[in-house]
C-alpha positions as CSV (number, residue, x, y, z in Angstrom):
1,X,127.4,41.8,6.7
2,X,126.8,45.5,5.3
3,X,126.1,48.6,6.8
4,X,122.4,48.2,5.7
5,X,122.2,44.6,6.7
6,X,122.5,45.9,10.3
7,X,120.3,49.0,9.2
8,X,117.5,46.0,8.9
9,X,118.5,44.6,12.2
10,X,117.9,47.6,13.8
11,X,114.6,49.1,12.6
12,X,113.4,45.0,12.9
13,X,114.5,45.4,16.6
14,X,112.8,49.0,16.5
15,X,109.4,47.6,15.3
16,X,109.1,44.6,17.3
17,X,109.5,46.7,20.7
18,X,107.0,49.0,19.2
19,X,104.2,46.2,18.8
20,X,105.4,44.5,22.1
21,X,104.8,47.7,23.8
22,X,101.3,48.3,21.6
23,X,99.9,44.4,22.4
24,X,101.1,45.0,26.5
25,X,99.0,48.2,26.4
26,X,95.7,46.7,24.3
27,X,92.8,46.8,26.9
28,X,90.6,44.2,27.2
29,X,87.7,46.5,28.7
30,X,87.5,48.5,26.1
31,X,87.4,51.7,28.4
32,X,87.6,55.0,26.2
33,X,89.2,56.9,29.0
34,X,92.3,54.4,29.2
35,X,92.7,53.9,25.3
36,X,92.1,57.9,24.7
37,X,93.6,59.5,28.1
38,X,95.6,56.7,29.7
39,X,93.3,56.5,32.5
40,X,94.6,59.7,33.4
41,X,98.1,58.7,34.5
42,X,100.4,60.5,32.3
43,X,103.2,61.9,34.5
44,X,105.4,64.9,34.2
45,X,108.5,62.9,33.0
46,X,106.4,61.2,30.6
47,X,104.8,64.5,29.4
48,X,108.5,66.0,28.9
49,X,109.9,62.9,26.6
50,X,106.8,63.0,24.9
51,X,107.0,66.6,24.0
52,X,110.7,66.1,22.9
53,X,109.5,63.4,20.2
54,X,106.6,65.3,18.9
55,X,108.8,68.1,18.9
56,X,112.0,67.0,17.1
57,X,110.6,65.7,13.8
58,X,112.1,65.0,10.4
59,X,110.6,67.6,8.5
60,X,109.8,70.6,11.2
61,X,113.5,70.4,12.8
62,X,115.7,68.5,11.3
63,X,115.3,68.8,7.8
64,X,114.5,72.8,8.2
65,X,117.9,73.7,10.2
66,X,119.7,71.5,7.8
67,X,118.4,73.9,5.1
68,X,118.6,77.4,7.1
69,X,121.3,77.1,9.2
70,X,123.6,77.1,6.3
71,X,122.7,80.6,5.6
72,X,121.5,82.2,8.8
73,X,124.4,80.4,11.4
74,X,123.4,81.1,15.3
75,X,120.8,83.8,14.6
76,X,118.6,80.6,14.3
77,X,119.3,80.5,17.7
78,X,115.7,82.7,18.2
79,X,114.0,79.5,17.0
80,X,114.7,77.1,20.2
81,X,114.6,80.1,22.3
82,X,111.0,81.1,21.6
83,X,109.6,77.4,21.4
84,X,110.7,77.6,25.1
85,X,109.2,80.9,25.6
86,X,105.8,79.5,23.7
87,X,105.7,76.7,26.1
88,X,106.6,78.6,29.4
89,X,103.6,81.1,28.4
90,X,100.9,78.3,27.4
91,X,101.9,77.1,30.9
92,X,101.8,80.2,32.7
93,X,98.2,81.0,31.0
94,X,96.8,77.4,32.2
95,X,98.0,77.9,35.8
96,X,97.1,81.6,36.2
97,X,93.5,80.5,34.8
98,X,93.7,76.9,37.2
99,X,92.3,75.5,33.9
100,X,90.6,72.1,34.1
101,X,89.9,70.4,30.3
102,X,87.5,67.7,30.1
103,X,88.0,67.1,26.7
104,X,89.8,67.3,22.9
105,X,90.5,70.9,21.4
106,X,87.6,71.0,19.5
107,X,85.3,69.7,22.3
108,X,87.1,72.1,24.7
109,X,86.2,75.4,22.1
110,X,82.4,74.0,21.9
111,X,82.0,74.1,25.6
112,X,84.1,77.2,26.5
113,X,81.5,79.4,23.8
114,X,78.2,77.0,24.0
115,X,79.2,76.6,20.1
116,X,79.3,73.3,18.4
117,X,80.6,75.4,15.1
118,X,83.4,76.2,17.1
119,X,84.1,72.9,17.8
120,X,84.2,71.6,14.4
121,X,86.1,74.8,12.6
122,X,88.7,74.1,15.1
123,X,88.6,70.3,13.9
124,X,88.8,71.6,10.3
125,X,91.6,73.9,11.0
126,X,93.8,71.5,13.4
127,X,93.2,68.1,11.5
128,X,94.1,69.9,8.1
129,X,97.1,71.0,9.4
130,X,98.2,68.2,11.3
131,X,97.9,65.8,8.1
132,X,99.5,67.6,5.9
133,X,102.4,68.1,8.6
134,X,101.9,64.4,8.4
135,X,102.4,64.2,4.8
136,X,105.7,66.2,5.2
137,X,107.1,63.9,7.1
138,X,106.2,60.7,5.4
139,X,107.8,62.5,2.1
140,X,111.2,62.5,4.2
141,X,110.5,59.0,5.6
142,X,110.2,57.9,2.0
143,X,113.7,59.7,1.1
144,X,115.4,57.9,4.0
145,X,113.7,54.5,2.5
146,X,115.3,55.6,-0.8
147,X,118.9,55.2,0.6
148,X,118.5,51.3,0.6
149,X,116.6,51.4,-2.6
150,X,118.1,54.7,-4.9
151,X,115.4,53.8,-7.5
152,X,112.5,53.7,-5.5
153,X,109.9,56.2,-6.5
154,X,108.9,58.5,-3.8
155,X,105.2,58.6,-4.6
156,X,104.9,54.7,-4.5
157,X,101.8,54.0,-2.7
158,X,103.1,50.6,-1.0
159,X,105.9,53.0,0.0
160,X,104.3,55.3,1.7
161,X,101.3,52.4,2.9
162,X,104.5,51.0,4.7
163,X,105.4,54.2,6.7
164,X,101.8,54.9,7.7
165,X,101.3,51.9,8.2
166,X,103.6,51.5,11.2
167,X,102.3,54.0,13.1
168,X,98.5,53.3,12.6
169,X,99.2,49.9,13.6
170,X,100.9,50.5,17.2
171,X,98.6,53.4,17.8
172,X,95.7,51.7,17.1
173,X,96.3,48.6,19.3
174,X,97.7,50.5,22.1
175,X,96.0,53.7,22.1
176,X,97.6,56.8,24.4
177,X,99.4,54.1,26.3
178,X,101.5,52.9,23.4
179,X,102.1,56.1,21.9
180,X,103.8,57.3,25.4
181,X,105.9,54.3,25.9
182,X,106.6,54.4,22.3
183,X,107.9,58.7,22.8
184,X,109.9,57.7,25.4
185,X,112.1,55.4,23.4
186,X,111.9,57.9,20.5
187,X,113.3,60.7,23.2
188,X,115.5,58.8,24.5
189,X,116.9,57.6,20.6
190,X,116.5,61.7,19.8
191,X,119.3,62.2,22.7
192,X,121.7,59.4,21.8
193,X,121.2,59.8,17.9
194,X,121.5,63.9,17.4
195,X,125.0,64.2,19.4
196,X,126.5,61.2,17.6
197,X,124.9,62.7,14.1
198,X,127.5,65.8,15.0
199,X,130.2,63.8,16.1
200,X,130.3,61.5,13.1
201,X,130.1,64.7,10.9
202,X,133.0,65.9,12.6
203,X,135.1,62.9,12.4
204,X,133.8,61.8,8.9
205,X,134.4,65.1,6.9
206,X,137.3,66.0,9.3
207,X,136.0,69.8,9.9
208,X,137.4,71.7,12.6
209,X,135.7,73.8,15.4
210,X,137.7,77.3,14.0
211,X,136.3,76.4,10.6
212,X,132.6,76.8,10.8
213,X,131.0,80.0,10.0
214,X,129.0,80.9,12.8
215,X,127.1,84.0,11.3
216,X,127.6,83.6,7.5
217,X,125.7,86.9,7.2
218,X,125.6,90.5,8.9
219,X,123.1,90.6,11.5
220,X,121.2,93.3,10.6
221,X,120.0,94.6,6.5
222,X,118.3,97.9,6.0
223,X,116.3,97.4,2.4
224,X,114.0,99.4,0.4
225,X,111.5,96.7,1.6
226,X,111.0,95.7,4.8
227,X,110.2,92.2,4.0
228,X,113.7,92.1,2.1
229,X,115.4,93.1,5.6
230,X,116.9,91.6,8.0
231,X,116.4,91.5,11.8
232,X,118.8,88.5,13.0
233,X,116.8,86.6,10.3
234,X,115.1,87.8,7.5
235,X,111.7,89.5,8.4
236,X,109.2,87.2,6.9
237,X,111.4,84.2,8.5
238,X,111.7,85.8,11.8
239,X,107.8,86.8,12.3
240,X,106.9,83.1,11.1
241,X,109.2,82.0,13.7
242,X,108.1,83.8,16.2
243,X,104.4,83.5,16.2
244,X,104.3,79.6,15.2
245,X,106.8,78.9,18.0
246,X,105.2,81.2,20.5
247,X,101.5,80.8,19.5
248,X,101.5,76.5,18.2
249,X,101.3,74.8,21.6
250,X,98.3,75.6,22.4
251,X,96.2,74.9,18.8
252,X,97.7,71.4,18.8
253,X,95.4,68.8,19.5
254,X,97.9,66.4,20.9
255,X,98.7,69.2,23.1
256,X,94.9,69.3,24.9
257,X,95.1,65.2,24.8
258,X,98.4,65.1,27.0
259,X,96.4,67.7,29.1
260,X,93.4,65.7,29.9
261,X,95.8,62.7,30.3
262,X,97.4,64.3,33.2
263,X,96.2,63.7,36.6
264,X,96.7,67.3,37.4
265,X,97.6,70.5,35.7
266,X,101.0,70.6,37.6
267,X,101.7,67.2,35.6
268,X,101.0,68.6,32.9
269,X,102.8,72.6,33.0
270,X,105.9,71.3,34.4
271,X,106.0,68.2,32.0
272,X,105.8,70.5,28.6
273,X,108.3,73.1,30.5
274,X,111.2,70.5,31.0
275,X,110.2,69.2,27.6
276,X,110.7,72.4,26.3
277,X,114.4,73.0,27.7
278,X,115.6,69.5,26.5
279,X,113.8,70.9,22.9
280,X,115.7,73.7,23.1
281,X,119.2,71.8,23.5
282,X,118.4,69.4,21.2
283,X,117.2,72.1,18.0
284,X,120.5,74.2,18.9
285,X,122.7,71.1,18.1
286,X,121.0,71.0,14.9
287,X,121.8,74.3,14.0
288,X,125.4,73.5,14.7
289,X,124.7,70.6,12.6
290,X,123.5,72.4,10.0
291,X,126.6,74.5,10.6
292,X,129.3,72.0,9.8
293,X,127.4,70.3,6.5
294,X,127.1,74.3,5.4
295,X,131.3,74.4,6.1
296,X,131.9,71.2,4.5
297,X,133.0,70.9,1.1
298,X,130.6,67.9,0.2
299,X,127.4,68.7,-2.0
300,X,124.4,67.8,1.2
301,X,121.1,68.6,-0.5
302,X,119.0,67.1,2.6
303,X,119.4,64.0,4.5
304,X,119.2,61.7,1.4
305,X,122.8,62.9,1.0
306,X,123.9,63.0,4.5
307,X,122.8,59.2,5.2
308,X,124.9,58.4,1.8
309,X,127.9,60.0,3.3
310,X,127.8,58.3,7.0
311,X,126.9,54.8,5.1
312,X,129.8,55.2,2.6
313,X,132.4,56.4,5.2
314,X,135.4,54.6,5.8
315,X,134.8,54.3,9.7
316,X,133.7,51.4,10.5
317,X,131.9,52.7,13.7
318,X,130.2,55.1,11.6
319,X,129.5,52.5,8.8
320,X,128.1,50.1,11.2
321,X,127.3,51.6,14.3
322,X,126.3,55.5,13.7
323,X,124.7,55.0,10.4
324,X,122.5,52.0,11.7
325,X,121.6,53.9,14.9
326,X,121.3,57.1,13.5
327,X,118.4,56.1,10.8
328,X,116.8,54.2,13.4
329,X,116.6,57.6,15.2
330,X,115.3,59.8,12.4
331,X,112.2,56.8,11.5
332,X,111.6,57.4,15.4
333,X,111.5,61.4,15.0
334,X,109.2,60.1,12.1
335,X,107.0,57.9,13.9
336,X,106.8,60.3,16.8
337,X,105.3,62.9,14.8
338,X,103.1,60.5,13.0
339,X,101.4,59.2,16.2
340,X,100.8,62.4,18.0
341,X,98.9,63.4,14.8
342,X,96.9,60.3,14.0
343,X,95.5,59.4,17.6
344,X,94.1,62.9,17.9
345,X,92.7,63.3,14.9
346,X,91.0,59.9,15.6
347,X,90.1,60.8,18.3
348,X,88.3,63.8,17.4
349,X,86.7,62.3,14.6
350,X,85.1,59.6,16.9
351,X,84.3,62.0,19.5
352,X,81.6,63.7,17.0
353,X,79.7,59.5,17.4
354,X,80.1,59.3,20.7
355,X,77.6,59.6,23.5
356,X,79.5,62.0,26.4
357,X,78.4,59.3,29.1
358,X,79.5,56.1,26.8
359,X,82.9,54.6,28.1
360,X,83.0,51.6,26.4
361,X,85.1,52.2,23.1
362,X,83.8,50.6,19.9
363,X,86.6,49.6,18.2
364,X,85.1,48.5,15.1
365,X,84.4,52.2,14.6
366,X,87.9,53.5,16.1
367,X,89.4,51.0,13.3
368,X,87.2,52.1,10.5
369,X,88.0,55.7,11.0
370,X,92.4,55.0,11.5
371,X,91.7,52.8,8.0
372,X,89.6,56.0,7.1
373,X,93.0,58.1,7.6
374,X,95.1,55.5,6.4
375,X,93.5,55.5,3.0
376,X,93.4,59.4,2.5
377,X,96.8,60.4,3.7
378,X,98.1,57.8,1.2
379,X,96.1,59.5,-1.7
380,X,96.6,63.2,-0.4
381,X,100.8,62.3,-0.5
382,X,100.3,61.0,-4.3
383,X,98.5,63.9,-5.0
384,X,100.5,66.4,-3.4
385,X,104.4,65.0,-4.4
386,X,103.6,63.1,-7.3
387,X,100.8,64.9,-9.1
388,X,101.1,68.5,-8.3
389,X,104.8,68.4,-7.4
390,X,105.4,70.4,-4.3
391,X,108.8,70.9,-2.7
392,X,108.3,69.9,1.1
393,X,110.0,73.4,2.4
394,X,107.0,75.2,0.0
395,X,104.5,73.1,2.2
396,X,106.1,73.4,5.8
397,X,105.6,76.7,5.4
398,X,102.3,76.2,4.0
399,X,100.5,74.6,6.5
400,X,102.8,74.2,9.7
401,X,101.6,76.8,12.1
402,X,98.4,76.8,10.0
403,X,96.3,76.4,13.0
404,X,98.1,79.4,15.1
405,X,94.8,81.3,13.9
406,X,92.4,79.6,16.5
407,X,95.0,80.7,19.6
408,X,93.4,83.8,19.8
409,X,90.4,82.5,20.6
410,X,91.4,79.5,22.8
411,X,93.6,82.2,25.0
412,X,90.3,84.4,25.6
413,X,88.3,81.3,26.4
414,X,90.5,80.1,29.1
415,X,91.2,83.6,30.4
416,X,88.4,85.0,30.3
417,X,85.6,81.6,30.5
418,X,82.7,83.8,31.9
419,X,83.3,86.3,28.8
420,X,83.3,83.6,25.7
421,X,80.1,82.6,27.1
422,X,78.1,86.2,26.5
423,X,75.4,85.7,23.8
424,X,76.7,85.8,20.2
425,X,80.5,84.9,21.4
426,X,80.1,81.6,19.3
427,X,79.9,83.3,16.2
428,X,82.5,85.5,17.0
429,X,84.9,82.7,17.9
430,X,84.0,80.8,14.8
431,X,84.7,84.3,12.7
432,X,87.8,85.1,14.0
433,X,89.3,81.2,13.5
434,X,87.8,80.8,10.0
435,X,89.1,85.4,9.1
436,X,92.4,83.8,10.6
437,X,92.6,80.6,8.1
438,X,91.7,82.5,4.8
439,X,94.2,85.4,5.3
440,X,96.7,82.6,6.0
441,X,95.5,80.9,3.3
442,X,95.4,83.8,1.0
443,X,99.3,84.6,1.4
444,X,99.9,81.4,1.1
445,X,98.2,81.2,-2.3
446,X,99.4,84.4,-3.4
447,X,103.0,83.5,-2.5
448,X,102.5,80.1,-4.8
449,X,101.3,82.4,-7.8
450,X,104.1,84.9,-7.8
451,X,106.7,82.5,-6.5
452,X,107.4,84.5,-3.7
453,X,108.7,82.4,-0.7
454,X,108.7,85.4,1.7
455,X,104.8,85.7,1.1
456,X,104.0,82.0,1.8
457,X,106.2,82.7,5.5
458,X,103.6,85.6,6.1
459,X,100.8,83.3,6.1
460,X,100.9,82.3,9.7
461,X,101.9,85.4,11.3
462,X,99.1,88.1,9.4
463,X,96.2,85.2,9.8
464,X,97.0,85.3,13.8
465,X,97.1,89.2,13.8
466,X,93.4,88.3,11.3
467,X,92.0,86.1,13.6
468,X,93.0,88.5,16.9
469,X,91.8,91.7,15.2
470,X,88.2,89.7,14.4
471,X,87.9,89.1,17.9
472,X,88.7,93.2,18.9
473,X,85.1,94.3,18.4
474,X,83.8,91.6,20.8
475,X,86.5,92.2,23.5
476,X,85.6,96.1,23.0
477,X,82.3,95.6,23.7
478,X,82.3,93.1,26.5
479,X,84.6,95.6,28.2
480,X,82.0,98.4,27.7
481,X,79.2,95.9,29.2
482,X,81.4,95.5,32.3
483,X,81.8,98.9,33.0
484,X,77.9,99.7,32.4
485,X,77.2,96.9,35.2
């Protein structure tokens, strides 16, 4: 028996618990608040494992500190830090404002400003960036496929059919339920799978602790340009790490889901903020991963060539115990992210046909709409990596933190409620989220043009300063109404 013989075993194992788990949660009653909300029963512990496998992806996390790491050592350290500090404010906001949600993002932003245009701009915004997120890490699914097949061409349809596939099925059965039970075995895989990836490393290449470069680089670089300087990280880097890690949370829509699945905000807050901690451990031991591959003398491109190296190791445990376990971990980090995007999405979508007082789900139109997604995320991936030829790193940065330009707006309608509700604040909302998106947009695009990477990592951070400087005028004028009355 080979190494990829057990592989088989494994994700075989991996995928009946998954449907196990998604036919023990199918509801008979067809009750829209169970499938979409879990009945309201999601607890803290649940909300923390979940947030650890939405949060440590393939793509986002472990492909990115794989890349980075090499070159910027612990001053990637701000990263986990400031995804902690993005959840601990999010929670802080909700508590301070004892925010109730009775609905999805977009459902929350058209009742907070009386605004259905809200409501479906921040649709728009979210669900592009969520599947394209999506498409990211079903490219790096593909590429771990590839390591049992070398020749299989990464724009395949069937291919990438297969890893959708999985994750529409189990979702769609089980609804919320499923994809909970499901995040729970993908956090607890995350925690067993990440430590034993270092370990292995360790052991396999034979590097020693006094040989990795911590900071490959001086801390701080004064250029002629400030965008070619460097703060810990270099500056474009650093801002988009700091406003998509501080500012994301909230303009997720799986975020506003687990929310309403909660049976109370305390559930909720302290769910995301142990979540967050665990995130943070777990993202600094990929640093340190990314640490010992940039120290190693091997050529690792991405995690094509790391999986080649565990499965061609002469360890046996590492041959047929790591390497099995460990790509049974990363399709879970895969599915994980897959899930918390589809359901929503869904969601959303279905929410637009839906009478507010109807709780019986049609599933008929629940199925046509996940078949919907199925068919256009396999067509936007052919187009995307096969067609136009985009590097994944190009598109991470593209589109991930894409949807930090509605925040603003979402912060002043839970702070300030009786204030997004003043005559005209609709428009206002739906100006500052759509002035956000094109000057994200715009860098983006302009990056692409003059191949500037640099440019394409300003898109997030200037489209949230767009998107808060659009709203200024309103907030200036509000605050001169106030002090009139």
């Amino acid at each position: 028996m080979t190494p990829m013989d057990v592989t088989v075993i494994f994700i075989l194992l991996f995928a009946t618990a998954f449907l196990y788990i998604a036919i023990k949660s199918y509801d008979k009653e067809r009750s829209y608040n169970k499938y979409f909300f879990a009945s309201k029963t999601i607890s803290k512990n649940e909300n923390a494992a979940s947030y650890v496998a939405r949060f440590t992806s393939l793509a986002t996390v472990m492909a990115f500190f794989l890349v980075y790491a090499q070159y910027d050592g612990l001053y990637l350290l701000v990263a986990p830090v400031t995804v902690l500090l993005g959840v601990l404010v999010f929670s802080k906001i909700l508590e301070k404002a004892k925010y109730k949600a009775s609905g999805t993002l977009p459902k929350e932003l058209e009742r907070m400003y009386n605004s259905k245009g809200a409501g479906f701009v921040a649709l728009f915004i979210s669900g592009t960036a969520l599947t394209v997120v999506l498409l990211i890490e079903i490219y790096l699914g593909v590429t771990l496929l590839s390591v049992f097949v070398s020749d299989t061409p990464g724009g395949l349809p069937f291919v990438v059919m297969f890893v959708t596939g999985i994750a529409i099925l189990y979702t769609g059965i089980g609804g919320l339920s499923a994809v909970i039970s499901t995040d729970k075995i993908q956090a607890y895989l995350i925690y067993i799978t990440v430590p034993c990836l270092i370990l292995a490393f360790f052991i396999g290449i034979g590097i020693g602790v006094g040989e990795i470069k911590y900071f490959p680089r001086a801390a701080f670089e004064i250029k002629e340009s400030v965008f070619d300087s460097v703060f810990l990280l270099p500056i474009p880097l650093l801002l988009n790490i700091l406003t998509v890690n501080l500012l994301l949370l909230p303009s997720l829509l799986s975020s506003w889901q687990l929310l309403n699945s909660s049976p109370n905000l305390h559930e909720f807050t302290r769910g995301i903020s142990n979540g967050g901690r665990s995130v943070l451990i777990l993202w600094s031991l990929f640093i340190v991963l990314g640490l010992v591959i940039g120290t190693s003398k091997s050529e690792i491109n991405g995690i094509y060539d790391i999986f080649n190296i565990l499965r061609n190791s002469n360890n046996l445990i590492i041959t047929y115990v790591l390497f099995p376990l460990l790509f049974v971990g990363c399709f879970a980090a895969l599915l994980s992210t897959a899930d918390s995007a589809i359901l929503p999405i869904a969601q959303s979508i279905y929410d637009n046909f839906r009478k507010n007082s109807d709780d019986l789900l049609n599933r008929k139109s629940l199925w046509s709409i996940l078949l919907m997604l199925w068919v256009v995320i396999v067509l936007l991936y052919v187009l995307f990596f096969d067609v136009l030829n985009f590097d994944f790193i190009s598109i991470l940065f593209t589109v991930f933190g894409l949807s930090v330009v509605m925040t603003p707006a979402i912060f002043l309608g839970i702070l300030a409620p009786k204030l997004a509700k003043r005559p005209g604040s609709g428009k206002v909302a739906i100006f500052s989220m759509l002035t956000g998106f094109v000057t994200s947009i715009g860098f983006v695009t302009l990056g692409k043009i003059s191949n500037e990477s640099h440019i394409i990592q300003l898109g997030a951070p200037f489209g949230a300063i767009a998107a808060t400087l659009a709203l200024s005028p309103f907030l200036f004028k509000a605050g001169t109404l106030r002090n009139d009355d």
